[in-house]
C-alpha positions in Angstrom: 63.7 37.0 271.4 60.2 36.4 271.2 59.2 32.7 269.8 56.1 32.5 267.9 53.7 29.2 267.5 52.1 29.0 263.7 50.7 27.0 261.0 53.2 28.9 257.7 55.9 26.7 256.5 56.1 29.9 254.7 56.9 32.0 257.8 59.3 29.0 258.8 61.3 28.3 255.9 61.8 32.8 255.9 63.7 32.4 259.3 65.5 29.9 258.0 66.6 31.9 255.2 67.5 34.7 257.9 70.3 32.2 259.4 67.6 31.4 262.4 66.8 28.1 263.6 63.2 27.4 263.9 61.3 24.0 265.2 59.5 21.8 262.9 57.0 19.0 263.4 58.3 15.6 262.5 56.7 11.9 262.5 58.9 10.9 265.5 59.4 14.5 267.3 59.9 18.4 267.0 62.5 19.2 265.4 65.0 22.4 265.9 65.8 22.5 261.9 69.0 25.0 260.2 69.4 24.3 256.6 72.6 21.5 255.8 75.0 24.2 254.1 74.3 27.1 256.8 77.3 26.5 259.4 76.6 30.1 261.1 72.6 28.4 261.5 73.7 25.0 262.8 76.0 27.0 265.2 73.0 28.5 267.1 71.4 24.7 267.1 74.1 23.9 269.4 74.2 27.0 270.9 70.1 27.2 271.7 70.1 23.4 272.9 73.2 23.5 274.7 74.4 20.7 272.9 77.6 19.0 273.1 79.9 19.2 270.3 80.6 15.4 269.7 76.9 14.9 269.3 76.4 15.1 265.8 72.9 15.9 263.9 70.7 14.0 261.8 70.1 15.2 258.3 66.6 15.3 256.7 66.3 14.5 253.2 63.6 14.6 250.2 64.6 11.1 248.6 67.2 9.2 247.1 68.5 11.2 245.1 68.9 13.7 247.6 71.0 11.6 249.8 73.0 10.3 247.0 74.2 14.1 246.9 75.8 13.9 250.5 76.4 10.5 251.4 77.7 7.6 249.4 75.2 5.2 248.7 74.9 1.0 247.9 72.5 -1.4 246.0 71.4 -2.3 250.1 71.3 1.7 250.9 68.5 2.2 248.2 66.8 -1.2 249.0 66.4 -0.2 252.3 65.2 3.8 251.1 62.8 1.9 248.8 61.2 0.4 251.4 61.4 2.4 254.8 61.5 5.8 253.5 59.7 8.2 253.7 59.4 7.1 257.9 61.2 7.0 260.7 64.5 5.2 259.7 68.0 7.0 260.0 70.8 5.6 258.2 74.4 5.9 259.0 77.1 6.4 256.4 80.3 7.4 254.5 79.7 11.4 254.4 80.7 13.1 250.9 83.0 16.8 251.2 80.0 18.7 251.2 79.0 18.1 254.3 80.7 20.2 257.0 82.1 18.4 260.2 80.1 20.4 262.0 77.5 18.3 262.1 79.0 14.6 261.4 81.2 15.6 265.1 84.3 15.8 262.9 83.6 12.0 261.6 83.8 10.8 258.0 80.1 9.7 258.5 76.7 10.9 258.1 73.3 10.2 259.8 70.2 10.8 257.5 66.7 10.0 257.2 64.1 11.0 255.0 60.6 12.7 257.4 57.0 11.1 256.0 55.8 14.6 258.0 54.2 16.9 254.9 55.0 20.0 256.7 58.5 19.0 257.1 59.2 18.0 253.5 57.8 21.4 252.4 60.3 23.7 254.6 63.0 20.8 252.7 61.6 22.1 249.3 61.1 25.8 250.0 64.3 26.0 251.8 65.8 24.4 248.5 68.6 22.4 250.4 68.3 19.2 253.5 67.8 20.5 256.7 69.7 19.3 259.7 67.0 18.5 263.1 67.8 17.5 266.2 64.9 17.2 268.6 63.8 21.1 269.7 64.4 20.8 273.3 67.5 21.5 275.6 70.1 18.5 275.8 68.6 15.4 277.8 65.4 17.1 278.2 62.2 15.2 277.4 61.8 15.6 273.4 58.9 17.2 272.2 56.1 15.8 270.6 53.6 19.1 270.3 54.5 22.8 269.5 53.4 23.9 273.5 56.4 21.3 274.6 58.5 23.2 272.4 57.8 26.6 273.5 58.1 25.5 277.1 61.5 24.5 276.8 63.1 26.9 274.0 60.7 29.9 274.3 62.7 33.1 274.1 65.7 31.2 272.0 64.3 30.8 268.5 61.9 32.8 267.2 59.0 30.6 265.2 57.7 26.9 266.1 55.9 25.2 263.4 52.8 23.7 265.0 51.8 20.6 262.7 49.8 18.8 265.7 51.1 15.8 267.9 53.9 13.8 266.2 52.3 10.5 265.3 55.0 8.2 266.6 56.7 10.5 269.1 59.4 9.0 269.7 62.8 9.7 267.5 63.9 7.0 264.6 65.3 3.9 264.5 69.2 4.2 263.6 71.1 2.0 261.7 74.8 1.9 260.8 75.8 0.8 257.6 79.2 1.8 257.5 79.8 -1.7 257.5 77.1 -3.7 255.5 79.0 -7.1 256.4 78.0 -5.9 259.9 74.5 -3.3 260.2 74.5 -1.9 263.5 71.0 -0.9 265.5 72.9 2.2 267.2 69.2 3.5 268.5 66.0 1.9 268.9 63.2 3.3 267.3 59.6 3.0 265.8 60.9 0.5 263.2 61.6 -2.6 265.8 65.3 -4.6 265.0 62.9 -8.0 264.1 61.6 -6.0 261.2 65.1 -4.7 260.0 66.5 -8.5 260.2 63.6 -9.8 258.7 64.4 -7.5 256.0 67.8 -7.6 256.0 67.7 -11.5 256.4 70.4 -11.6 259.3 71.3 -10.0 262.8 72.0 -7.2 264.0 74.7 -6.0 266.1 73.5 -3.4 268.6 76.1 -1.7 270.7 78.1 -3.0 274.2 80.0 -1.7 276.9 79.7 2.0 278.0 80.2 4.9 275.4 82.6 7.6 275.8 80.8 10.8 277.0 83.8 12.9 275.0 84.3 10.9 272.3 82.5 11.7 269.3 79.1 9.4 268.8 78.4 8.1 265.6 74.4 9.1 265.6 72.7 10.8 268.7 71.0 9.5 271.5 73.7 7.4 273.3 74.5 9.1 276.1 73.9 7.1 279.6 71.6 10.2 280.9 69.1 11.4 278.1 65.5 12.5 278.1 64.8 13.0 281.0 62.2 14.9 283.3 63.2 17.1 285.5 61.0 15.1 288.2 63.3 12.6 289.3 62.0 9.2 287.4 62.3 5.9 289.3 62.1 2.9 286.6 60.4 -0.4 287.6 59.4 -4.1 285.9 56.0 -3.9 286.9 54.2 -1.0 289.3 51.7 -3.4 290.8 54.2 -6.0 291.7 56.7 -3.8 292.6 54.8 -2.1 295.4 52.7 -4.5 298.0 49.8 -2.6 299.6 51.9 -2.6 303.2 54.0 0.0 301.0 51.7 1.8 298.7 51.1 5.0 301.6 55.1 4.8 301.9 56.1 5.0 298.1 53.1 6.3 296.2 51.4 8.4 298.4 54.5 10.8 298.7 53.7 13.1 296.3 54.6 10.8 293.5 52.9 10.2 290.3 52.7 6.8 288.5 53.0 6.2 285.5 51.0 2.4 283.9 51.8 0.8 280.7 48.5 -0.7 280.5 45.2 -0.1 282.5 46.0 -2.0 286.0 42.7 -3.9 286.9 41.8 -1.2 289.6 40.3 1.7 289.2 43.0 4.9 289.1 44.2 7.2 291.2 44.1 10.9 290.8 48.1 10.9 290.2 48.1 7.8 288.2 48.4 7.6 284.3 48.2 5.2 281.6 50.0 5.0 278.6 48.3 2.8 276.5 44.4 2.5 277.4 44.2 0.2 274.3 47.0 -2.1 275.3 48.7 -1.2 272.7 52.9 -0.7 272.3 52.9 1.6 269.5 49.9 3.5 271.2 51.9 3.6 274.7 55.3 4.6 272.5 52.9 7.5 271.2 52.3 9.3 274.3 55.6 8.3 277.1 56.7 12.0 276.3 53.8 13.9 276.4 53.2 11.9 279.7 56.5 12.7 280.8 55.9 16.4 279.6 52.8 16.7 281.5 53.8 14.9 284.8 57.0 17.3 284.9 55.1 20.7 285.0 52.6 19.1 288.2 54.8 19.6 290.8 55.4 15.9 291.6 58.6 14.8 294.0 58.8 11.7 291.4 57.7 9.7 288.6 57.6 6.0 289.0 56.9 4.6 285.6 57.5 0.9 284.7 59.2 -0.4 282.2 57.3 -2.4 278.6 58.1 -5.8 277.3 61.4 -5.9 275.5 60.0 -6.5 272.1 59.6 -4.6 268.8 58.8 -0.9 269.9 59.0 -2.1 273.3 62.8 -1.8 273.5 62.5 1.6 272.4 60.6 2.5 275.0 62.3 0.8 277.6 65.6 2.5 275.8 64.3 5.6 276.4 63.0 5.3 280.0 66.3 3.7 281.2 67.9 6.6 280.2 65.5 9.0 281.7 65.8 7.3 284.9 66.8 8.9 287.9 67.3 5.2 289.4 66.4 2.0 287.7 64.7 -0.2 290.2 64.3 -3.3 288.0 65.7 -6.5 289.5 
């Protein structure tokens, strides 16, 4: 199959139509998108991304209303619509009939958000129905934040790619379970940091312990111990410049290994050195860890040693994602 990058929703939402799954650009990430009541579509989603079956999919929605169609809804549900949505907040729920266990992994619940991404909400209204989007990459590959990531990952398995730019956040959304409102559950971190959802909600959230079932089914994606992740082996550490004392730098990062800052270090950089954030800036360094990691893994590097951000707001996210990228975790 020959993939195709271009700029027609039009041209998108046709393959759709044509039982083909096709990648869309989201705020968070790419997305590989099949419409919510096409089971023979979400089929090849699994299929092209070599997904596991007890990893269900996130549905994309319109609005309100539209989710009040597939998933039952709460005076707290539509508070929290009103506030976060459109954006990069995916809620977990009580599924309605219509929606196939195909994608809730045989559960009674649902994940849906609603995209703030134009292009996105269009293929939703041409295509007349939700679509379901998992990231548009192959399981536990880095997710994609620009149409060329895409194509370098599922070229020759779906035929169009969407090319709305880089995705503003880039990295996936924030999940919340409110299956029991007593108790929300964070069940992923994302751009919208857990302070701001207990400020909101005015109490704390549980986030998951303990080690998830690989087999089981998951109630959202992203949970498995090994996700994201580069090719390149990835070695995560606290802090690059204290981790490695100058009697070591020739022995660690002068093996073929590219490095991978937070913020600027207070030397000048390396040829195989790269900074996230050159505005010392979280959401800025949340921005660009995939492309990074995108980039670094087509170089021909032995490893990545990347270090890890502060664990607040979108710094867990980031530190979520890169622990689970990691090859080894070197942090003490």
């Amino acid at each position: 199959m020959k993939t195709i990058i271009g700029t027609s929703v039009e041209e998108a939402v046709h393959w759709l139509k044509r039982g083909e799954p096709v990648a869309l650009p989201t705020e968070t990430v790419y997305g590989l998108a099949a419409p919510l009541f096409s089971e023979e579509t979400i089929r090849k989603i699994y299929s092209v991304k070599q997904r596991p079956a007890n990893n269900p999919l996130i549905v994309h929605v319109l609005n309100f209303e539209q989710l009040s169609e597939i998933a039952e809804t709460t005076p707290l549900v539509q508070a929290l619509t009103e506030w976060f949505w459109p954006g990069p907040l995916t809620l977990v729920l009580k599924k309605k009939a219509c929606v196939s266990n195909l994608v809730t992994a045989e559960q009674t619940s649902v994940a849906v958000r609603c995209p703030q991404a134009s292009l996105f909400r269009q293929a939703i209204v041409l295509t007349g129905e939700p679509l379901v989007a998992p990231s548009a990459n192959r399981f536990q590959h880095v997710s994609p934040t620009t149409a060329m990531h895409v194509l370098n990952d599922l070229g020759g398995r779906i035929p169009y790619i969407l090319d709305g730019g880089a995705c503003t956040f880039g990295l996936e959304s924030t999940i919340l379970s409110l299956l029991d409102e007593a108790q929300p559950t964070l069940l992923r971190y994302g751009p919208i940091a857990t302070e701001v959802l207990e400020a909101f909600l005015k109490r704390p959230l549980i986030t998951p312990s303990g080690v998830i079932s690989e087999q089981k089914p998951h109630l959202s994606p992203g949970l498995y111990k090994k996700h994201y992740s580069p090719q390149t082996p990835l070695y995560l550490v606290g802090n690059l410049a204290d981790y490695v004392p100058p009697s070591r730098y020739k022995e660690i990062f002068e093996a073929h290994a590219a490095h991978v800052f937070l913020f600027p270090p207070s030397r000048p950089l390396r040829e195989e050195e790269c900074v996230l954030s050159p505005n010392r800036d979280l959401n800025e360094a949340a921005s660009n860890l995939f492309d990074c990691l995108q980039t670094l893994d087509t170089q021909g590097w032995q490893s990545i040693w990347t270090e890890a951000a502060p664990n607040e707001g979108i710094g867990r996210a980031l530190n979520d994602r890169l622990t689970r990228a990691a090859h080894v975790d070197l942090r003490d």
